[in-house]
Each structure stands twice: as C-alpha cells, then as structure tokens.
C-alpha positions as a Markdown table, in Angstrom:
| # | Residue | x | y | z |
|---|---|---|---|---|
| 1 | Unk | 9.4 | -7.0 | -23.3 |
| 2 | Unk | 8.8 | -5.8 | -20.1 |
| 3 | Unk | 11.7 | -5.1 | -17.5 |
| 4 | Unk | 12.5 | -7.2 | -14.6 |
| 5 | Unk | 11.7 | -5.6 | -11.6 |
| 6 | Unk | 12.6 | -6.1 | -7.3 |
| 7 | Unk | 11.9 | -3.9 | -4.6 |
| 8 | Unk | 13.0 | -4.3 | -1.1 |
| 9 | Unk | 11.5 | -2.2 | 2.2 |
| 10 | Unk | 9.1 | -0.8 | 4.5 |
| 11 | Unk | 5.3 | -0.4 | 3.7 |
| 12 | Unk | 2.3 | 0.7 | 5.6 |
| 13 | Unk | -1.5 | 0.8 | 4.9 |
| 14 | Unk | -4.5 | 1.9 | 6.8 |
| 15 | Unk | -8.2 | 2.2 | 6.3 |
| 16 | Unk | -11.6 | 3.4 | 7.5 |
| 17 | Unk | -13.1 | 0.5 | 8.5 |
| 18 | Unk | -13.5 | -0.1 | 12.0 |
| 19 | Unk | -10.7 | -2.9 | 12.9 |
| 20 | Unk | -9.0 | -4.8 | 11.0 |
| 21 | Unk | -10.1 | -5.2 | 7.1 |
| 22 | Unk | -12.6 | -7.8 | 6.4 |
| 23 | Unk | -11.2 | -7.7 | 2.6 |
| 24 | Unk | -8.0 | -9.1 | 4.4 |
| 25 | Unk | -9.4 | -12.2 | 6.8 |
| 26 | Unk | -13.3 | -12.4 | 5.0 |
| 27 | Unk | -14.5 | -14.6 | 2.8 |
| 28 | Unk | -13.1 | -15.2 | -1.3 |
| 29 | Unk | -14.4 | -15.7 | -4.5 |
| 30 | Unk | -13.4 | -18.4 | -7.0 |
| 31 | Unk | -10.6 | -16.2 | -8.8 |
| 32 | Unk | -9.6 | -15.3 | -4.7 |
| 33 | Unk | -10.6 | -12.2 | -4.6 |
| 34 | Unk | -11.8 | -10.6 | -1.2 |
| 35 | Unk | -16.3 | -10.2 | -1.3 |
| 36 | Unk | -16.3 | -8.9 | 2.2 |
| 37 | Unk | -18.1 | -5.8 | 2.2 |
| 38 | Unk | -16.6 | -3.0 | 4.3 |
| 39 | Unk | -17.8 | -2.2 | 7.6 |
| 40 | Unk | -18.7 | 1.4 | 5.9 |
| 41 | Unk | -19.9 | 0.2 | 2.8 |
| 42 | Unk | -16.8 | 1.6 | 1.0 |
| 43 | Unk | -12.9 | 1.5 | 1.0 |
| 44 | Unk | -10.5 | 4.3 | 1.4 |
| 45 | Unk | -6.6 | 3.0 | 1.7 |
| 46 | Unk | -3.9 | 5.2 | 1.5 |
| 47 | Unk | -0.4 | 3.0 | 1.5 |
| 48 | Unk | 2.9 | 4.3 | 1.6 |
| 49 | Unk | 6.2 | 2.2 | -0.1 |
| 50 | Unk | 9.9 | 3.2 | 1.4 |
| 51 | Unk | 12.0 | 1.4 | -0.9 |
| 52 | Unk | 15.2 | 0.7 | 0.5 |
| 53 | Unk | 16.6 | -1.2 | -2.3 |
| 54 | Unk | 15.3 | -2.4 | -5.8 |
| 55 | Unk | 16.2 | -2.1 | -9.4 |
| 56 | Unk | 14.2 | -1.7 | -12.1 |
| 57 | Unk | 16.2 | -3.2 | -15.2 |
| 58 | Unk | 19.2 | -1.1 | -14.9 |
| 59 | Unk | 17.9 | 1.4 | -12.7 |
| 60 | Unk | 18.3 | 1.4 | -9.0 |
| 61 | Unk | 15.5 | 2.4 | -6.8 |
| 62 | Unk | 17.1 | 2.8 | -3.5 |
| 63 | Unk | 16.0 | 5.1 | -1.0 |
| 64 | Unk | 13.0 | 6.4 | -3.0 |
| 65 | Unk | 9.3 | 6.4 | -1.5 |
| 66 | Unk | 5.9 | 6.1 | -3.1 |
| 67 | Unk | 2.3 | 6.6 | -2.2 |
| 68 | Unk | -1.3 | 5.3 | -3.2 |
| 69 | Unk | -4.7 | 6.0 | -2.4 |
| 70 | Unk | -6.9 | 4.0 | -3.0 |
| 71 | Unk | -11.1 | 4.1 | -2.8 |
| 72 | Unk | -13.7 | 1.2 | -3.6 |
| 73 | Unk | -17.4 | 1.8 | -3.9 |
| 74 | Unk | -17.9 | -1.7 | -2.1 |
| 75 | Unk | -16.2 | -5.2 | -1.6 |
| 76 | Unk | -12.7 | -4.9 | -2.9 |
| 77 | Unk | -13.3 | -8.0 | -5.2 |
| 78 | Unk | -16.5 | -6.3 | -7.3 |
| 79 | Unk | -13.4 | -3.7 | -8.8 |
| 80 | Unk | -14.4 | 0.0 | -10.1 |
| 81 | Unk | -11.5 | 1.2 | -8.2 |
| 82 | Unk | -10.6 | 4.6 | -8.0 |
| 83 | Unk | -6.4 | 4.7 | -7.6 |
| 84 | Unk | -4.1 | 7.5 | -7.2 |
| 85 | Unk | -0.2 | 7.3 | -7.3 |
| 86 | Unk | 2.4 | 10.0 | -5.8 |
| 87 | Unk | 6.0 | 9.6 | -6.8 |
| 88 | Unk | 8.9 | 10.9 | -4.6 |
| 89 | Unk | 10.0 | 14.1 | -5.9 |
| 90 | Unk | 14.0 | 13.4 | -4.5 |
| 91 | Unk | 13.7 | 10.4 | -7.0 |
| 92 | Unk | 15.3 | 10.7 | -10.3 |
| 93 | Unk | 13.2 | 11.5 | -13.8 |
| 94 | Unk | 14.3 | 7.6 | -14.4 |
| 95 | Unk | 13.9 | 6.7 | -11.1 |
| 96 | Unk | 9.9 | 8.1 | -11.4 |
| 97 | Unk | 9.6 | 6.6 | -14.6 |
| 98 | Unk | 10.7 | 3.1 | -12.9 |
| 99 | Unk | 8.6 | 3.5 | -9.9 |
| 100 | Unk | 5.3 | 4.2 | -12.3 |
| 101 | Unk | 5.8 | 1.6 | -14.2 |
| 102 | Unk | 5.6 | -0.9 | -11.2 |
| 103 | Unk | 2.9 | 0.4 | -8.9 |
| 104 | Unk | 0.9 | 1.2 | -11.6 |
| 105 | Unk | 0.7 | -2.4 | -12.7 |
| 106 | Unk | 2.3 | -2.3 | -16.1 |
| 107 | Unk | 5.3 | -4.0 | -15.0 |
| 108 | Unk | 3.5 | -7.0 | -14.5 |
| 109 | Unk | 3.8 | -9.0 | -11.2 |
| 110 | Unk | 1.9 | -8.5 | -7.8 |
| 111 | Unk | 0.8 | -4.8 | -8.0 |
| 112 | Unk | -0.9 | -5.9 | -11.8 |
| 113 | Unk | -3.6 | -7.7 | -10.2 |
| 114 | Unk | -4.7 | -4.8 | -8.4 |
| 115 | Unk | -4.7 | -2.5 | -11.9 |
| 116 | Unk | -7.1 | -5.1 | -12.8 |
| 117 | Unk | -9.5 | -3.8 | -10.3 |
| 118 | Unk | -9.2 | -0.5 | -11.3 |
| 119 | Unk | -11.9 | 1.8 | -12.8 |
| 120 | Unk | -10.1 | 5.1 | -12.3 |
| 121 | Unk | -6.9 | 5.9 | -12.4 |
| 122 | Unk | -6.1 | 9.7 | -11.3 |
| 123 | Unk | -3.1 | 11.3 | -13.2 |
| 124 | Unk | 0.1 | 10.3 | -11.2 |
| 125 | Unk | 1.5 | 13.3 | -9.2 |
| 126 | Unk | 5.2 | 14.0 | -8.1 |
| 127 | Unk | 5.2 | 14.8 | -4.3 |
| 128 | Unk | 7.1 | 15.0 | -1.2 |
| 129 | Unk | 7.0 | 11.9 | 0.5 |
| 130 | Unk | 7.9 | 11.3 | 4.5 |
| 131 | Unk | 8.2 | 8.1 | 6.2 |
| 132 | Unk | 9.7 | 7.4 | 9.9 |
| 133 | Unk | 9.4 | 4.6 | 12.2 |
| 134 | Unk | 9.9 | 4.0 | 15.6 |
| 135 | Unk | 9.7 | 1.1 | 17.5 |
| 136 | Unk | 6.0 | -0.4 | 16.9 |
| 137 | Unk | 5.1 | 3.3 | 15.3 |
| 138 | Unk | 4.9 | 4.1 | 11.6 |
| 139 | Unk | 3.8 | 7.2 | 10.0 |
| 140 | Unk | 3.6 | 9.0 | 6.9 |
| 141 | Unk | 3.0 | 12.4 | 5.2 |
| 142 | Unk | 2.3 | 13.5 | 1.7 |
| 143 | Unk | 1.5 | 17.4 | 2.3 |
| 144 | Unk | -1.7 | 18.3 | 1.3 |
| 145 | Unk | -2.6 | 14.5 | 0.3 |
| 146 | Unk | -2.4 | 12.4 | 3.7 |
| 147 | Unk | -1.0 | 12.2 | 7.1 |
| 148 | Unk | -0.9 | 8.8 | 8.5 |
| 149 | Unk | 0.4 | 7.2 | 12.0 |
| 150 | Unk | -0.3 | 3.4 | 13.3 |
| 151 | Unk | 1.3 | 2.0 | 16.5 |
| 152 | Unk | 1.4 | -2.0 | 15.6 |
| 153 | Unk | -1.0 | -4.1 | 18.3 |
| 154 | Unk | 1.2 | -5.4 | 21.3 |
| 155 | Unk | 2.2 | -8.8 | 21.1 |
| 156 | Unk | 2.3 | -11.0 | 23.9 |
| 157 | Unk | 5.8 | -10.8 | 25.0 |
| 158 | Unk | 4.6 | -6.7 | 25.4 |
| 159 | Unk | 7.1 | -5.4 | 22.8 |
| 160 | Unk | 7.4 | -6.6 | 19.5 |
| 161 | Unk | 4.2 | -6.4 | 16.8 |
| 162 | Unk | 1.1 | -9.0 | 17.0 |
| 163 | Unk | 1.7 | -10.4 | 13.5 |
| 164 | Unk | -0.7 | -12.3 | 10.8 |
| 165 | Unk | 0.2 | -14.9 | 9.4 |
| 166 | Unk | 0.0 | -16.4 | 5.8 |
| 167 | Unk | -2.6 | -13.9 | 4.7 |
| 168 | Unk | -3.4 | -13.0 | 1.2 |
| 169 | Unk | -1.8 | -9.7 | 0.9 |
| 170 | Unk | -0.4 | -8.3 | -2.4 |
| 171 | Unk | 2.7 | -6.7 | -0.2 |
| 172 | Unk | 3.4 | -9.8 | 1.9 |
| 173 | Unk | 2.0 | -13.0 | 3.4 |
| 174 | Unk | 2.8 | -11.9 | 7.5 |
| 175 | Unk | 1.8 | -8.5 | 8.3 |
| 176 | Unk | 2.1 | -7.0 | 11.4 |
| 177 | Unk | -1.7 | -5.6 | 13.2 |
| 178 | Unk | -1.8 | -1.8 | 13.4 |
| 179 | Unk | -4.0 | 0.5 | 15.1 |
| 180 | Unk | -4.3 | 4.3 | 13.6 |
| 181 | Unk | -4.2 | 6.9 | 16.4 |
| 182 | Unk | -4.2 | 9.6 | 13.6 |
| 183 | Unk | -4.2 | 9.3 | 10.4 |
| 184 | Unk | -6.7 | 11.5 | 7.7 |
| 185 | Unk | -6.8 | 11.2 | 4.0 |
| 186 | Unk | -7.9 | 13.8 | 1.8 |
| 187 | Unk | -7.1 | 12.6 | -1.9 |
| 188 | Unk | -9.5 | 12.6 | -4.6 |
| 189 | Unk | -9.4 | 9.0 | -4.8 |
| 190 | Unk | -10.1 | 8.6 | -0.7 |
| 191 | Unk | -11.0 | 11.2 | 2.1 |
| 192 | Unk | -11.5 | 11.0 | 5.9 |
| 193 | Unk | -10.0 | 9.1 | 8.9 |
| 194 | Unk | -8.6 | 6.0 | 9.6 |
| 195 | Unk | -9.1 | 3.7 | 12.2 |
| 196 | Unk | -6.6 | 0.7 | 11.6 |
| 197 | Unk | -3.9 | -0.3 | 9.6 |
| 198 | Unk | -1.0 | -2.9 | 8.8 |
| 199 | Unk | 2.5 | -2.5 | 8.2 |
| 200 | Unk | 5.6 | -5.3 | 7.1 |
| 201 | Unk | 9.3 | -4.4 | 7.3 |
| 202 | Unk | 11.8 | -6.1 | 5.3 |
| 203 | Unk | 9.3 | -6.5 | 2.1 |
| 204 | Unk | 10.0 | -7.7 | -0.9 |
| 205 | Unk | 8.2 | -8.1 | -4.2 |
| 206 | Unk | 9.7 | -8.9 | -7.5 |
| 207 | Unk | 8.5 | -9.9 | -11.3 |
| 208 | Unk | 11.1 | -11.7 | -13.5 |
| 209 | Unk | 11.5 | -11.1 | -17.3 |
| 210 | Unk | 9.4 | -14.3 | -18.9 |
C-alpha cells in the first residue's frame, strides 16, 4: 500500500519556447491533455522543487530540494517523454528514497500523471541543489546540470507578480508569469536556453493513502 504523501514550498519551471507555454494556455484533448505544439517543435523544462515542509509516511521532507528535466519530441500530450530526476545530496538516504518515490510518479497523486507520459526515464542522480529568491526573482543551480533565473512579469500595481489564474498545472492552479533573463540547460534529457518561465510560492500537493 502506498505511503501518504504532502509537500509544501517553492517551485519554478522554465522553457525554450518563446513566451509563455502553449502546453499551458493551448488547446486539450479529451483525457485534458495539452496538443499545443511548441513554438520550437520540442520541449525542454527544467523545474526545481524547495520543499519547505512535507512528510512522506513517517519521514519528514523539510528543507530538501529536488530537480527535473524534462524534454518532449512534440506536443506535451503525444507523451515519449524523456525525464530526468536530481535528488538533494544534504537530504537523508530516507529522505532521497522519499523524494523519488514521489517525483517519480510511483507515489501516486499529481506528479503520476506525468510518469504516464514518459518514454525515458534517465537514472536518478544525487546532486547539489541551490535555490534563492528575491523579490519577483528566482533562480536555481544544479552544477554541471542547469543554471536557471526568472524575474516574474510586473503586475499592475508595479511590484508584486502578474499571476494566472485557474490553469491546469500539475504544481498549482495560479502561477505567477516569469521571464528567463538567463537560464541554460545542459542535461541529457534537455539542452539549451530558456526564454520564459513560471514559478508559485506557498505550493502544496498531496496524495492520501486509499
């Protein structure tokens, strides 16, 4: 029986299409699935977790960090994914075990739809994992892997985040608009810049024992 599972935190994603994601505000199938074809034909997404509190069964996960890369050969809904997933090295061997188990999917809940998609899955690597913030500015570093920054999008009252609303996002339903300044990927799941990203503080996900 599979373990019941919450996370709590900060998150951030960007990609190299050229603004905004089409798989994110395009068109869906019947089983809701984004068809949009990237503006350059294919997907590379690296996303970075900092978990600020979770457990997973007895295991706490607080202040641990993960990372994924992510590249699709086309519209994120046609699958064949290609998926790679970096574990914080400061986090404990139960801690890693914990972590895996959720962002790979086989935990169940939000993050098992996208194992669905996948085609590849890389072997999953233990790594040094940064991630800062500061004010509408988030970035993140995996040395070796990826370097990422996005300032969010001003908002009309010129300092807080231009934010979508009930999206269909596997993180959250609000995310807040991001532009990527600098930001490269060189994984073997994704490689080369970024142009614009998202990002959502306070996020939580959680799968409950059936």
């Amino acid at each position: 029986m599979a373990e019941s599972w919450t996370i709590k935190g900060e998150y951030l994603e960007n990609c190299n299409c050229e603004f905004l994601c089409p798989c994110l505000l395009g068109p869906r199938n019947a089983r809701g699935a984004p068809i949009a074809r990237p503006t350059e034909g294919h997907c590379d997404v690296p996303l970075v977790f900092q978990v600020r509190d979770g457990t997973f069964g007895a295991v706490g996960l607080a202040d641990t960090h993960v990372g994924m890369s992510i590249y699709t050969p086309g519209p994120m809904g046609d699958g064949n994914w290609t998926v790679g997933l970096y574990l914080d090295e400061r986090a404990t061997p139960d801690q890693r075990a914990a972590l895996e188990s959720i962002f790979s999917g086989q935990a169940g809940g939000p993050l098992a739809r996208l194992a669905a998609l996948t085609g590849t899955r890389l072997p999953t690597r233990v790594v040094p994992i940064t991630f800062g913030k500061e004010g509408r500015r988030r970035w993140a570093s995996i040395p070796g892997v990826l370097d990422v920054e996005i300032e969010g999008i001003e908002g009309r009252d010129g300092k807080s985040e231009t934010w979508l609303d009930n999206v269909r996002h596997f993180v959250s339903g609000r995310l807040a608009a991001a532009t990527t300044p600098a930001a490269t990927a060189t994984t073997p799941a994704s490689s080369g810049a970024a142009r614009n990203g998202v990002h959502h503080r306070d996020c939580g996900e959680r799968r409950r024992r059936p």
